[in-house]
N, C-alpha and C positions, 0 to 999 in steps of 0.2 A: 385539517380534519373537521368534519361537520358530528354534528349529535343531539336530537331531539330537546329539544327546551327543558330544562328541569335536570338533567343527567348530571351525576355526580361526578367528578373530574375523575375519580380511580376507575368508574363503571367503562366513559370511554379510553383513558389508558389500556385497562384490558383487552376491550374490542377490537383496536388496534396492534395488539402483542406486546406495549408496552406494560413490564412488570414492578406494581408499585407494594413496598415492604406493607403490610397490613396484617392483623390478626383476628379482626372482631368484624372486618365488612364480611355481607353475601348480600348476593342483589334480593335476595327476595323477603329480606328484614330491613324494617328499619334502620336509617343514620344512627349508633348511637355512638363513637366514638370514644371507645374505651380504652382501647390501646394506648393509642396517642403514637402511633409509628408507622403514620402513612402522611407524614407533611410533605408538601411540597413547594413549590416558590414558583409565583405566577406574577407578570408582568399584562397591567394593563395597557391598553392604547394610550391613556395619558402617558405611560410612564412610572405610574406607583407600581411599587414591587409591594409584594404580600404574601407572608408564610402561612397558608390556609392546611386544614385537616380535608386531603382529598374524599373521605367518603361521607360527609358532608356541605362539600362546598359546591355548585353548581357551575355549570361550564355556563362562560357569557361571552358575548362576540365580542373578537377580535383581539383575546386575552392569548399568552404567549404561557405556556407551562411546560418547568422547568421538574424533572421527577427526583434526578438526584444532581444534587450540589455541592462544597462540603457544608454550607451550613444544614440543608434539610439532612445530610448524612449524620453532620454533628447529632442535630437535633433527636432524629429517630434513632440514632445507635442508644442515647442516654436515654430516652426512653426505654427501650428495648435490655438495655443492660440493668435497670430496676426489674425490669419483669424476671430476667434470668439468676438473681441475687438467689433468690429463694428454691428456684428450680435443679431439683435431683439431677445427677449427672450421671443418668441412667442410659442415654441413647444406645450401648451395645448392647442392652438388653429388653429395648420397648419395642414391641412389637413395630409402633408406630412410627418408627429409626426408618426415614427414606422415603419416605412421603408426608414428613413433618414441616405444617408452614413453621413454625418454632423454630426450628433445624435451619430450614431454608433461608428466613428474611437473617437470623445469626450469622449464614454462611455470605449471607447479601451484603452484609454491614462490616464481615470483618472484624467481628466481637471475636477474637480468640482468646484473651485474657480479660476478665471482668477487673475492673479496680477497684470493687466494694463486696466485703464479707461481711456477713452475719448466717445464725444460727439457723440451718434450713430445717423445714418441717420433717416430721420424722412420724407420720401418721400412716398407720397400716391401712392396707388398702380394703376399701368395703368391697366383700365376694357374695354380701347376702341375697342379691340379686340373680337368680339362677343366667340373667341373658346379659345384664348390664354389670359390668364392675368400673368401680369405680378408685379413680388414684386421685384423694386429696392432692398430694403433691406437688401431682402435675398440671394441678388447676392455675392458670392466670386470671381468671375472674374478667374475661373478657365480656363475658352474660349469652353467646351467640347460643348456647343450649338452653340458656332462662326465656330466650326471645321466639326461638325457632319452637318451643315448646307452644308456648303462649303465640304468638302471632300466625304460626302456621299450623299447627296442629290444635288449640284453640283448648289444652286442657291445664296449663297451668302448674304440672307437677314437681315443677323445679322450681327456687326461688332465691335470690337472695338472703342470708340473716347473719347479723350482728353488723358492727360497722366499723372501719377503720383498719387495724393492723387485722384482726380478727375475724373481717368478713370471710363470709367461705360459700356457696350452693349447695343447695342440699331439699331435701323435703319440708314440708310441714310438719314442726316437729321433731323432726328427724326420724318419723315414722318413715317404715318398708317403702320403697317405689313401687307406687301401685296404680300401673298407668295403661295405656293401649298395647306401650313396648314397639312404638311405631321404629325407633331406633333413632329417631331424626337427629337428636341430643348427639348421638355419635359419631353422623357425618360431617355435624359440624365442628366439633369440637376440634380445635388445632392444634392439640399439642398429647393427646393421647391421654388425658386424665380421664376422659369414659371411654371402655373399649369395650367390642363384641366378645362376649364371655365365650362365645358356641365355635369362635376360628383362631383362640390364645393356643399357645403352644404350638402353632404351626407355622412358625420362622417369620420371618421380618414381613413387611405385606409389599416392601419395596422388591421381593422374589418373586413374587406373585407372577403369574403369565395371567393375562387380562383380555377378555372376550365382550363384546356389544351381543347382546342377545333380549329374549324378550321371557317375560315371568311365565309359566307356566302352571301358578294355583290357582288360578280363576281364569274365567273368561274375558277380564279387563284388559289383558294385554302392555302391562307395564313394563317398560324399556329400565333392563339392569344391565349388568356387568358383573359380570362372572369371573370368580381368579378363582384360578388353580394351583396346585403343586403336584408335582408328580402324576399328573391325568387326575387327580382329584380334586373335587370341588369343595375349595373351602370357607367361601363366603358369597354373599350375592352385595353390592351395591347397588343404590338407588344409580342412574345413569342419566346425567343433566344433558342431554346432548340438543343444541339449541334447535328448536323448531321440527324435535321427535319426538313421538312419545305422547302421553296424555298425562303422567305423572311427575314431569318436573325434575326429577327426580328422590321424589318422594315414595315411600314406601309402607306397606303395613306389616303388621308382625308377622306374620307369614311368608310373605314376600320378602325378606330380609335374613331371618332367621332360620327357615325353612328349610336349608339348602340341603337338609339330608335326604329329603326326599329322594334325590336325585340317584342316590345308590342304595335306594331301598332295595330288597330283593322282591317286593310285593311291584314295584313300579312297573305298570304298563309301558312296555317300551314298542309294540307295533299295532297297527288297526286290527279292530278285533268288531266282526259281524254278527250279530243275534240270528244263530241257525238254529229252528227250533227249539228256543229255550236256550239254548245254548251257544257262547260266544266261541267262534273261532277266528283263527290268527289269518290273516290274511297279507300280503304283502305292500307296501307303500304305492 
């Protein structure tokens, strides 16, 4: 396999449909390798073997990688089994049950029994946020919504505080979230501790029936993804679909949160001509 100078070793696994355990990479953030459960084992043309963190190591010619072995499985399952020590064992009832990397790389690893207990968090969940709720709980402190805030949306509302067993994200202060509400923080987040307030209670989002379609609040033309339930529309997703679209899959608070428009009963739903003052309905 070939791949651009620079490329991250996880970036081209993907490209090629190879799937490596990870929690904290997306290509359009920074390296910051928080997880620690995307190692791999790469042999060079000399011969040296090296257990490198794929979303920071760069592909070099003529290197031979290795995605899962038992030692990288060793390696990443015990990483991976510190992150799940602490985490609620709530999946029959998070929304985000079925489309959880959390879920996934545990199902990858064959974590079915953890070997280490301690006292897990037990902190209610913040709902003061009419669009955003938030589940302490279910935060691994991976940062990809401290980064994706900051690096991609460029305002900073999330942050890091305190240090050690203690740390946790949150605001400044721990004043109200009071931000664009772009939602970005939620697309990325992998394990369901920030969810859309505006599509809870409407069953697991792995039910979901799933549409490629294009935004409809402005004229910008931003490529989403529309899931439904029962012919109703219950959320929109940003839609990263490569080399479509103008938005990345990025999105603004309308775009995102908006999705009631859609069964408004005010909602123009055919072309409509200015006849004297007055619009009439006309056909497609």
């Amino acid at each position: 396999a070939s791949a651009p100078e620079g490329t991250v070793i996880i970036e081209v696994a993907k490209q090629h449909g190879v799937e490596v355990t990870n929690l904290c990479y997306n290509r359009k953030l920074k390296p910051f390798a928080a997880c620690r459960t995307c190692m791999v084992d790469i042999r060079t043309p000399e011969g040296e073997k090296k257990l490198v963190y794929s979303c920071t190591q760069p592909v070099e010619e003529g290197i031979e990688i290795f995605t899962s072995t038992e030692e990288t499985d060793r390696y990443n399952g015990a990483c991976l089994e510190m992150l799940l020590v602490e985490h609620p064992l709530d999946c029959p009832i998070c929304d985000k049950s079925g489309v959880c990397p959390l879920q996934d790389n545990t199902e990858a690893l064959q974590l079915a029994n953890g070997r280490f207990e301690i006292q897990r968090r037990n902190e209610p969940s913040d709902k003061s946020n009419p669009l955003i709720e938030f589940y302490l709980n279910r935060c691994i402190m991976c940062g990809l919504c401290v980064r994706a805030c900051d690096e991609i949306q460029g305002v900073q509302a999330l942050d890091f505080h305190q240090r050690g067993m203690k740390v946790m994200i949150g605001t400044a202060n721990q004043e109200p979230l009071d931000c664009e509400f772009c939602g970005q923080c939620i697309t990325v987040c992998p394990t369901g501790a920030l969810m859309d307030m505006s599509s809870q209670e409407r069953g697991l989002a792995a039910l979901f029936s799933k549409n490629h379609s294009t935004c409809g609040y402005c004229s910008w033309g931003c490529t989403i993804q529309v899931e439904t339930k029962k012919n109703r529309v219950v959320r929109f997703v940003g839609d990263e679909l490569n080399g479509l679209g103008i938005n990345e899959g990025n999105l603004c608070a309308k775009g995102r949160f908006g999705h009631g428009i859609v069964h408004n009963e005010d909602r123009i739903q055919s072309p409509l001509i200015n006849v004297g003052g007055t619009f009439k309905e006309v056909s497609w």
